[in-house]
N, C-alpha and C positions, 0 to 999 in steps of 0.2 A: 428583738435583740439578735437572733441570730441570721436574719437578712444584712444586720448593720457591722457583724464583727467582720475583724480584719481579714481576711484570706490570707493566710502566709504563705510565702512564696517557697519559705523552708520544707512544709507538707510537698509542695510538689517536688521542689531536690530530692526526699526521699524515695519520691516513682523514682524519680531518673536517678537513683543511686542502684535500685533493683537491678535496672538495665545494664547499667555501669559492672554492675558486679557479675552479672553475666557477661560482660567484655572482658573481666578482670577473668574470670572463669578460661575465658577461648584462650586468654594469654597465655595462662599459666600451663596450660596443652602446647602450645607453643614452644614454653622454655620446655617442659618437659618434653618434648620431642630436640628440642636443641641438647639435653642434658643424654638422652636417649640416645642418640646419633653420635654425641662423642663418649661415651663409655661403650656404646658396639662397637665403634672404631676403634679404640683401647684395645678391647678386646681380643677382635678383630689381629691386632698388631702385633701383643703379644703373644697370641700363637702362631704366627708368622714369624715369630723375632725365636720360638719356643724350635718351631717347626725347622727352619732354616738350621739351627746349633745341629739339632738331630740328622739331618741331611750330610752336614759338613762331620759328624763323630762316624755316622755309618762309610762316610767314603775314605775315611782314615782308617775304619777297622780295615777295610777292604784292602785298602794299600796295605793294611799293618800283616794283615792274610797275605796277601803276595810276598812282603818282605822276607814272614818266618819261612814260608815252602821256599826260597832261596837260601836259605839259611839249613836248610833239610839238606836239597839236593846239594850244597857247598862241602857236607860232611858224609855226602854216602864215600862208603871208603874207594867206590870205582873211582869216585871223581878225582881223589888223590893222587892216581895213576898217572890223569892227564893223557892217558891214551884215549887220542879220538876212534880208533875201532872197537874200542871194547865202550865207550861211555854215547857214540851215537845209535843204540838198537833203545835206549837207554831211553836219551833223550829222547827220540822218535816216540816211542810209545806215550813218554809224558806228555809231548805234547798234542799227540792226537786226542788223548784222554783229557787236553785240560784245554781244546780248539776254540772254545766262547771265550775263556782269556788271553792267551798268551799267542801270538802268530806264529813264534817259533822260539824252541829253546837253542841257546849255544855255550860255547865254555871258549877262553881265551889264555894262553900262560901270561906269563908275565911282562911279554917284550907287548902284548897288545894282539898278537896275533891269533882269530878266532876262527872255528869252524861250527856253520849253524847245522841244523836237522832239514834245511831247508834245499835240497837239492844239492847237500851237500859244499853249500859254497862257503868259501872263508874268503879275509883280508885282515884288515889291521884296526884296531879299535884306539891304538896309542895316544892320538891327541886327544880325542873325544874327552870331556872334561868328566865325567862319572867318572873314566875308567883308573885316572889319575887319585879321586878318592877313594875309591875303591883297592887301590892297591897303599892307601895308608890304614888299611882294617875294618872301613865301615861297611854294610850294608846300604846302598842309595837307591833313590828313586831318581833319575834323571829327571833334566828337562826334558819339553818337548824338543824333538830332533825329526830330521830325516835319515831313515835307516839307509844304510847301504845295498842294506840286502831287498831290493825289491820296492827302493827309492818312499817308502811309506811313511807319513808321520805317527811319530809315536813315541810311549816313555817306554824307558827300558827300565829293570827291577833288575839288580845282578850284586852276589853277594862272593868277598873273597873266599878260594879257596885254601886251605892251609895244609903243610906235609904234617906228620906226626911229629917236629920238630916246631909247629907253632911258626912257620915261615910262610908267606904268601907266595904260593908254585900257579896262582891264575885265578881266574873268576869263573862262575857260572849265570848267566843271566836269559831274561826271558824279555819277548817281546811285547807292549801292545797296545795294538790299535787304535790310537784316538777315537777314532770313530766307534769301536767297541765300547768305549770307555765311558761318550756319549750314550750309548745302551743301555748300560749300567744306572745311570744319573736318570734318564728317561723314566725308570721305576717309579724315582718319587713324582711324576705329574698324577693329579686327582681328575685325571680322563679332561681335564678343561682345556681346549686345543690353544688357549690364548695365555696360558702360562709357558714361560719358558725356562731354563735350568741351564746354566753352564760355569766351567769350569778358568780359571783365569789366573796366572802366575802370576809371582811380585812385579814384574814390570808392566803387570797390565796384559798383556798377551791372550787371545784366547789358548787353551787346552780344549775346550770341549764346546760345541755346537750346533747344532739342530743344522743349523747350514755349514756343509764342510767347508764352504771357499774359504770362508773366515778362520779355520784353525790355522793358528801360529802365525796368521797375517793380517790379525785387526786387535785394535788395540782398544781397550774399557772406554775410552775418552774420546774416539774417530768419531765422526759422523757415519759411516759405514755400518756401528754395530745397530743401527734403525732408530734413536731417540735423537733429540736436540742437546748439543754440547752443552751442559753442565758442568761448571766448576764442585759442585759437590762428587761429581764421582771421583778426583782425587781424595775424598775422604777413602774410599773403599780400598785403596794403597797402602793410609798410612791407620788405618784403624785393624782391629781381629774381626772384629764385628759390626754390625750397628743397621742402617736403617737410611735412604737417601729417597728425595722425591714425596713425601709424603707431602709436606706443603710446599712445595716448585709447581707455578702456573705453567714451567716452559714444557713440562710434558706431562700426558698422561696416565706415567708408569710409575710404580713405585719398586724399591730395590733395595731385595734383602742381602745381605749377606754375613757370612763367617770363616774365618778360616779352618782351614784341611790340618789335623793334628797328622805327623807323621810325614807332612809336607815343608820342602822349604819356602813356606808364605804363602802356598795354594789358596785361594779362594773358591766356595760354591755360591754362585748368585741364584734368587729366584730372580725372575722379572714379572710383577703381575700389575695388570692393568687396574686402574681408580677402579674404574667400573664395578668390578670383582667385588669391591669392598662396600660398593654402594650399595647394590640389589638386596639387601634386607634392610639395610636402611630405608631406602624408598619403599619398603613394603610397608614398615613403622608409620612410617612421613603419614600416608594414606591413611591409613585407619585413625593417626590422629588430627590428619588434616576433615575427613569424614565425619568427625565426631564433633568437632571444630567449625565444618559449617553447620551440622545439624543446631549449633548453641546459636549462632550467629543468626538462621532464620527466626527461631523464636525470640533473639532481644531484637531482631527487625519489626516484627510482627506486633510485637508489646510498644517500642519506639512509636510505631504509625498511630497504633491506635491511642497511648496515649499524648504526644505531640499534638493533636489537633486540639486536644483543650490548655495546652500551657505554652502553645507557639504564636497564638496568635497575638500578641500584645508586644513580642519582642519581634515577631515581621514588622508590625509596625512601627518601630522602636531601628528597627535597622533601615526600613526605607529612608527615615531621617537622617540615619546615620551615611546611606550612600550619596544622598544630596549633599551630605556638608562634605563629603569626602572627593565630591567632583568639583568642591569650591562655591556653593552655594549657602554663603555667610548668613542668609537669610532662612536658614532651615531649622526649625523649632518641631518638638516635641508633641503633642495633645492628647497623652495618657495619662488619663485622671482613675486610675487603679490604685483599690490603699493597701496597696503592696510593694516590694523590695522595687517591682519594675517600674510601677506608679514615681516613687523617690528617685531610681536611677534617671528618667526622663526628666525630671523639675531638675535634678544636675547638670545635665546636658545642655537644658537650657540654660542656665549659668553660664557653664563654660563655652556655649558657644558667644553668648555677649561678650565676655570677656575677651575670646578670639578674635569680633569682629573688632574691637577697638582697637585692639595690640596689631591688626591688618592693615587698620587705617591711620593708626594715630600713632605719633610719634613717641617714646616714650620719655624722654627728657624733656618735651617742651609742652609736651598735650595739644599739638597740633594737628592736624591732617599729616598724612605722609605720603609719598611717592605713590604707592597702591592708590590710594584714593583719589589723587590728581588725575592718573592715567584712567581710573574708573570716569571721573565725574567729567575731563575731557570728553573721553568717547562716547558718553551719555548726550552729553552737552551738541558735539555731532552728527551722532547717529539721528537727532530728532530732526532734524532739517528745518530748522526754524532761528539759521543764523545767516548774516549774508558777510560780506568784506569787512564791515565796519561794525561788529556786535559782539567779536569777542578777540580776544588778548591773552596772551600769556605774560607773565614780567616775573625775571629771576633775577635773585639778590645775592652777589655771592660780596662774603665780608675779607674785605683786602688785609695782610698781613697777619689773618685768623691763623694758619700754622706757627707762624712765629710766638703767638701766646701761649699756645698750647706747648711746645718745644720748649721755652725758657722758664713759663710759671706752672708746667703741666695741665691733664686736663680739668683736675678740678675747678682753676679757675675759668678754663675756655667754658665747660660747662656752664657756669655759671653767668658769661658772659651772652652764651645763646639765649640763655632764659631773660633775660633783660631785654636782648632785642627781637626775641621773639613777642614778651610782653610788651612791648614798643609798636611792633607791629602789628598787633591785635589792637591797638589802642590807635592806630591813624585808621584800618580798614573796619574794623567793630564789628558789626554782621553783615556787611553789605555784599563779601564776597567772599570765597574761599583762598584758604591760604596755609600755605604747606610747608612742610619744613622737606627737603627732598634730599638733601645730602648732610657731610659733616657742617661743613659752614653756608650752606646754600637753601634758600626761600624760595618758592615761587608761590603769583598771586591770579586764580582765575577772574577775568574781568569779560562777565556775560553782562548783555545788553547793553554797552557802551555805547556815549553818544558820539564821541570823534577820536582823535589820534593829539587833538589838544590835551582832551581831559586826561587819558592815559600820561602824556609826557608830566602834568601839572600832578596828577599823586605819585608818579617816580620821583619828582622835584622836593616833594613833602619827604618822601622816604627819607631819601640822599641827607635830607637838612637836620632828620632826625636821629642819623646814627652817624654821622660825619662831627660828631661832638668828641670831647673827652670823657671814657667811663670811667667810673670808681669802682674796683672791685675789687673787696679785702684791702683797701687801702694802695691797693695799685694804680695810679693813671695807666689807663688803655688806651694809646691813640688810635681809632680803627675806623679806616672808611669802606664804603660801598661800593658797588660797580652792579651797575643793574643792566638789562635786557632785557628788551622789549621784541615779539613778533606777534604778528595779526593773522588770524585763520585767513586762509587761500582755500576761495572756490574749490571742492571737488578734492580735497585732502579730506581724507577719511581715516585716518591714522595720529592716532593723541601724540604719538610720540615723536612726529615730524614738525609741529609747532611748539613742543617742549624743547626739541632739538637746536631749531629757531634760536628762542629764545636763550637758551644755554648757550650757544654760537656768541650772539652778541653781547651777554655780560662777559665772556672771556675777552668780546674784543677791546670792552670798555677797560678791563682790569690790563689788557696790550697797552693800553692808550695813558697808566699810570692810574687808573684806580678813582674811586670818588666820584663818578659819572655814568650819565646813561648811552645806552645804544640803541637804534633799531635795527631789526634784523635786516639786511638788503639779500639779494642772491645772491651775491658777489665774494659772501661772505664764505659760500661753499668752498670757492674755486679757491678763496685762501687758506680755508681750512687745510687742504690739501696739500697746498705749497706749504704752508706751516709746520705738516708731518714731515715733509719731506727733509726742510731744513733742517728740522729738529734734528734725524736721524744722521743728515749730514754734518751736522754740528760734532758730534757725537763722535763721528768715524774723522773729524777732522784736525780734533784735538789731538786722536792716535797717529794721524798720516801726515803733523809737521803744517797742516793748513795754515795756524795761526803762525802771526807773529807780531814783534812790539815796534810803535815807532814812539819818539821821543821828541817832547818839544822845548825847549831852553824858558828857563825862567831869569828873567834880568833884572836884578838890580840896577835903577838907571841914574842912583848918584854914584856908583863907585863905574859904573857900565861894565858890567862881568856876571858872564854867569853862572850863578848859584844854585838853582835846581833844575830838574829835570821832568817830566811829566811823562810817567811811561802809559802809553794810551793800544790798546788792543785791534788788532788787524784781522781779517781772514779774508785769504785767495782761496774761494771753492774753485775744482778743476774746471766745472763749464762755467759758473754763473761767473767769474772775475770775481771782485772784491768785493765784498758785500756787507753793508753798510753797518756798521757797531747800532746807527739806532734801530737795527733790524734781528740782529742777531741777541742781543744786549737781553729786550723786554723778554725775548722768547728764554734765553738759559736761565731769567732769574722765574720764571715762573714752573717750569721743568724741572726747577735744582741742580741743572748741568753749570749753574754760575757758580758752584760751589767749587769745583773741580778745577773750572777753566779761572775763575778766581784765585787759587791756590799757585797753578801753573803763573798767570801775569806775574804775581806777588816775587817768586822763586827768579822767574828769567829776570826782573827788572832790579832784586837784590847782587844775582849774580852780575850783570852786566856793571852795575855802577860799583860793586867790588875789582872787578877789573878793570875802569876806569883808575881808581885810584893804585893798584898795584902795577899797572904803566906807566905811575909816575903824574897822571892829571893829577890839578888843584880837585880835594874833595868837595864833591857838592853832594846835595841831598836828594833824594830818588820821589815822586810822589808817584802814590798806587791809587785808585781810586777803589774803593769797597763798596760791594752792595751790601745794602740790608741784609739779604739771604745770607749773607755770609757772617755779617755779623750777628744775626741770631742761632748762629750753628754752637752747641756748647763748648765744640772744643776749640772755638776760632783761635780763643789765647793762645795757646795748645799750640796749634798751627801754627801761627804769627811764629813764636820762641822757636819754633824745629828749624823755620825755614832762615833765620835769620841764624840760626847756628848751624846749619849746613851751610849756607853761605858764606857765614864769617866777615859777614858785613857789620860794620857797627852802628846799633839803634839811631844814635843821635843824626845818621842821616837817610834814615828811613821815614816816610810823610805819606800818615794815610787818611785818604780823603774819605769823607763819607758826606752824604747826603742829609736833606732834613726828614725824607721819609722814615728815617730809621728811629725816628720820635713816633713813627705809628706805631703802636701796641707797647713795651713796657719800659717805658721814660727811664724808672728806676734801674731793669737791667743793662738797659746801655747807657748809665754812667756810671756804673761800676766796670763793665768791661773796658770804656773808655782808659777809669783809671787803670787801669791794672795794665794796659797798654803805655798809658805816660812816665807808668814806674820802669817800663823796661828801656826807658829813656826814648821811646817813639814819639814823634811829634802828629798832633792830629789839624786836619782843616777841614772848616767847614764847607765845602762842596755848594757851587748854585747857589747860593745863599740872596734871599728873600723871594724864590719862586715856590717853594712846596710850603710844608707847613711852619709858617714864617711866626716866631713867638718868642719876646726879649726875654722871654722866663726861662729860657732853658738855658741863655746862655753866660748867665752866671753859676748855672747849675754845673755845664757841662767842661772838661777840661781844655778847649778849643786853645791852638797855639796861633792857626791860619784862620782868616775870614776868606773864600773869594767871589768877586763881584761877578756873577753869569755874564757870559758873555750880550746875550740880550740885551742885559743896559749901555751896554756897554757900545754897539753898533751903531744905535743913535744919538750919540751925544753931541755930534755934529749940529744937529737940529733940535732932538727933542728938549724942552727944556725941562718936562718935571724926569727925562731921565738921570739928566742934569743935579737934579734932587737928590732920585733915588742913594744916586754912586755917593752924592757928597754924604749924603744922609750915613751910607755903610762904613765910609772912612769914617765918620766922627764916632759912630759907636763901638770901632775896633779901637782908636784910641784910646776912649773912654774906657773900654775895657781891656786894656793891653794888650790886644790884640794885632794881630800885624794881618794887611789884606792883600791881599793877591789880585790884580784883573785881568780878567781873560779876555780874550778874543780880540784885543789891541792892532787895529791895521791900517789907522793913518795916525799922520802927526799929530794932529789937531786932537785925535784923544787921547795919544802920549802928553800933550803938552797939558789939557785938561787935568789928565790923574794926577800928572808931577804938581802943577800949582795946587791940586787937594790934599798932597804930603801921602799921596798913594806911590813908592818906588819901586814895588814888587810887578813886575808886569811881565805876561805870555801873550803870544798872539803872532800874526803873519806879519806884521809888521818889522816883527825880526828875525822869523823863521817858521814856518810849517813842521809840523812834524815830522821826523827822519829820522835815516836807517841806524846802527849802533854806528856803523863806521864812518858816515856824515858827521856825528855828531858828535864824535874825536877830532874833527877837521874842526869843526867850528869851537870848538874848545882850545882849539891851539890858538 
């Protein structure tokens, strides 16, 4: 029994929890070295923030000691006298006796005029700004200045003095030395040659510093005082106190300061470097960095040794997992452990089935997908065991597929793949691979084939079997095919150059109007190309004026006058000339660029025949021809109404053609949009009529006003006689159905006289005009 019970995997979590918690252990060293480091720094700060106040109250006392001994000698009664012989043996003595502060004492009356201890010299103190306060009663501490006496920087301390009448008869003042002054302040360094101390007035200015060049000629915020320009040292102007640089990366100083009490806005700075602040931090760091690895070797030591018996099952368990992870769909598990890793592996192998399928197979239809084509290609390939004629691609792309999707959305497109995908399963069965590679696109691998016959005859099968009407949800679908066919080429070792192929020639079948196949040729490259190019030029030509309309007369030829007009589309590219509508045409409806340059015709061909009639022509009617594309755009109506009221053309002589392809895919929405167009009093014709998909059902369905006969039948009726048929045939069923026909392409008499004797009167064609310019076609209107 206890060979057979389970091992749980959860017993081994608890080792590796032991470890874990000696990890958790190194951590908590960690933060507590992090929590350590900032309450030293705290610390740290505020005895620095403690220390600094005391600096700045001691240099106040200091000042406040020079102020009252001014305020002494102001009242000895000699100084009353104001006689300079009896009060300089006076000052002389003071100020030998007091040389570490003051450089020299003097006394001044009232007009400004002074005499020092200093060699005796005097001059005039008058403008000096102290002396101006000073003689309104206060005691001052000037700014910094240059003395006169001996050109030296320095603050003066000098206090009025008064007669026994409370009148101010002069001052007494004392000089000194900046530089002394720096002496003084030098006290508080703690012997560390890399702090520094100085002194700095409200405007920033130095008073005091270690380097004399700088007194009274550098300013807190210069580059000169040795730190990088910091906008925080304007804090130290407009604050008493506070703290700058503590978290600024641009330097590595920090800066304390307060202001000087007994000053006007004095400041004392320290400047001390990060560093300072660090060195018992890093001492901490260490001892718990020390202690930190000492944990760290012993959960290594515990790790190794027990990892060899709970690691090996998940190496093997990950070697699986880096095969699938470099794409090797085929990569399965084989741990048979009755344990948590045993179970994870039998998942694994789950979810990788499941991957492989969802890699290869399409999800909406359950077919192969693009992945698996390109795999089974280059399998198919790589084995060397095909020659010219033994393998094929064939891609299916389903004609006017977005237009379903756009009008019924895609649930019913959806729907619609699945039908012809089960279609397609149902003509190929197992005999070959077959893929769904795009939105609306199949392709069908054909290995071992016997010729280029049998390929064309199961593309012919396809064609017959999706070229029908589908039903879905009650919708008639008309939807055909356009396939392409290429054959492996010697010495192509790349899957994706005969998918290429292939894809090549169903776009050129779906060029060619859809419903049919193609094979690939080489020729199809060089068009490919030319195709890009036109396309782009299409594009840039609609913006640069390329296009434009000509117009060809429709006549009535019992009253002989003409009634409509047929506005038909041009483009002069800059090199290639004129370039032929049935070239340009197939390409912008497959693009979507026909929605646009459709829009524009519609617009120039309203406007031009509104200005027909506002010069005064008989009104005739304008016909526009419409693509499909454009009629399955949702807002076509939308459009149609904008353009027809910016023109301010009236409906009843607007005539828009449309073709029978537009019965491909949803019957029901384009006869609604039809009507909704006859309600705005537009007149519709049927376009080509009996060449696409030709069907008398639709046309009691549909609100058709025009039939007209393509011009095709219409060139042989000289000779052929069942065209002869066809035409009478078309007149008799527009009668029959009140419909009026129009024939195109009319260019001798013999088939004017023919339509006339079939009660066809409506006729276009060279016979009485080519198409031409707007202003031709005012000529021939007259």
């Amino acid at each position: 029994m206890s060979h057979t019970r389970i091992k749980s995997i959860k017993t081994k979590i608890i080792i590796l929890a032991l470890i874990i918690t000696t990890m958790v252990t190194l951590t908590m060293i960690v933060i507590s070295n992090m929590l350590s480091v900032s309450n030293l720094n705290s610390l740290i700060n505020e005895n620095w923030q403690r220390n600094i106040k005391g600096y700045s109250d001691t240099i106040g006392n200091w000042i406040q000691e020079r102020k009252t001994e001014m305020n002494v000698y102001s009242n000895i009664p000699i100084m009353k006298t104001m006689d300079w012989r009896d009060i300089y043996p006076y000052l002389k003595r003071e100020t030998d006796e007091n040389k570490s502060v003051y450089n020299f004492l003097f006394i001044a009356d009232k007009n400004g005029k002074y005499h020092t201890v200093t060699e005796g010299l005097s001059g005039s103190i008058f403008g000096r700004e102290y002396f101006k306060k000073i003689m309104e009663g206060s005691t001052v501490v000037s700014e910094p200045l240059i003395s006169k006496t001996g050109n030296q920087r320095v603050i003066v301390v000098a206090s009025p003095i008064k007669d026994n009448n409370d009148e101010i008869i002069g001052l007494v003042g004392g000089t000194i030395n900046l530089i002394r002054l720096y002496d003084f302040i030098e006290r508080f360094n703690t012997n560390n040659p890399s702090f520094e101390f100085f002194i700095i007035n409200k405007e920033g200015f130095m008073i005091t510093h270690k380097d004399k060049s700088m007194i009274m000629t550098t300013n807190i915020n210069e580059q000169s005082l040795g730190v990088e320009t910091n906008n925080e040292f304007t804090d130290i102007l407009v604050n008493k106190e506070g703290v700058i640089g503590r978290n600024s990366k641009e330097t590595d100083k920090i800066y304390y300061f307060s202001e000087i009490p007994n000053t006007d806005g004095w400041k004392v700075i320290a400047k001390i470097p990060k560093s300072y602040f660090m060195s018992p931090v890093n001492k901490a760091s260490r001892k718990l960095i020390f202690i930190g690895f000492i944990g760290i070797v012993i959960g290594v030591v515990l790790a190794f040794i027990l990892s060899r018996k709970i690691s090996r099952p998940i190496e093997n368990l990950k070697k699986v997992f880096d095969k699938a992870s470099e794409g090797d769909l085929t990569a399965r598990a084989n741990i048979e452990t009755n344990d948590e890793i045993g179970q994870a592996s039998k998942g694994f192998n789950k979810m990788m089935d499941t991957i492989e399928y969802m890699t290869y197979n399409d999800e909406l239809t359950g077919m192969y997908n693009m992945n698996f084509l390109i795999k089974r290609l280059s399998h198919i390939i790589s084995n060397n065991t095909i020659n010219d004629s033994q393998l094929a691609v064939i891609v299916i792309g389903l004609d006017k597929f977005k237009q379903v999707n756009d009008t019924l959305g895609h649930n019913i497109g959806d729907k619609l793949l699945k039908r012809v995908s089960s279609q397609l399963n149902k003509i190929i069965k197992d005999e070959y691979d077959i893929c769904r590679i795009g939105g609306d696109e199949f392709a069908i691998i054909l290995h071992n084939i016997e010729n280029e016959q049998y390929v064309s005859s199961l593309a012919d099968k396809i064609l017959n079997k999706i070229n029908i009407p589908w039903i879905i949800n009650k919708y008639n679908l008309y939807i055909t095919a356009s396939i392409g066919i290429a054959f492996y080429s010697e010495g192509e070792e790349d899957a994706n150059v005969i998918l290429k192929n292939a894809n090549m020639a169903m776009h050129k079948a779906k060029e060619k109007g859809g419903g049919r196949l193609e094979f690939y040729v080489e020729s199809m490259d060089k068009e490919l190309i030319e195709q890009m190019n036109l396309e782009n030029n299409m594009r840039n030509g609609l913006k640069n004026n390329e296009f434009f309309l000509r117009y060809q007369p429709i006549i009535d030829i019992n009253t002989k006058r003409i009634v409509g007009m047929e506005a038909l589309v041009r483009w002069k590219h800059p090199s290639r000339g004129i370039v032929s509508p049935a070239e340009f045409i197939p390409l912008a409806e497959e693009n979507g660029f026909i929605v646009e340059l459709g829009n524009w015709i519609l617009t120039e061909a309203c406007m031009r025949n509104k200005e027909l009639q506002d010069e005064g022509y008989d009104p005739i009617y304008v016909s526009v021809n419409i693509s499909p594309v454009q009629m399955q755009e949702p807002n076509f109506v939308n459009t149609v109404f904008s353009i027809i009221e910016e023109t301010k053309l009236d409906p009843k002589y607007l005539e828009l053609e449309i073709t029978e392809s537009v019965f491909i895919g949803n019957l029901d929405y384009t006869i609604e949009v039809l009507n909704k167009l006859k309600e705005m009093g537009i007149s519709i014709a049927l376009d080509d009529f009996g060449t696409g998909y030709s069907s008398l059902s639709y046309l009691h369905k549909l609100p058709f006003d025009t039939m007209k006969i393509d011009q095709s039948f219409v060139k042989d009726l000289d000779n052929d006689k069942s065209d002869k048929t066809i035409v009478s045939t078309i007149i008799d069923i527009g009668e029959n159905l009140n419909i009026s026909v129009t024939a195109e392409g009319v260019e001798t008499i013999k088939q004017l006289k023919f339509l006339k004797d079939q009660r066809c009167y409506s006729i276009q064609g060279y016979y009485f005009s080519p198409p031409v310019s707007n202003d031709e076609f005012k000529r021939l209107m007259k």
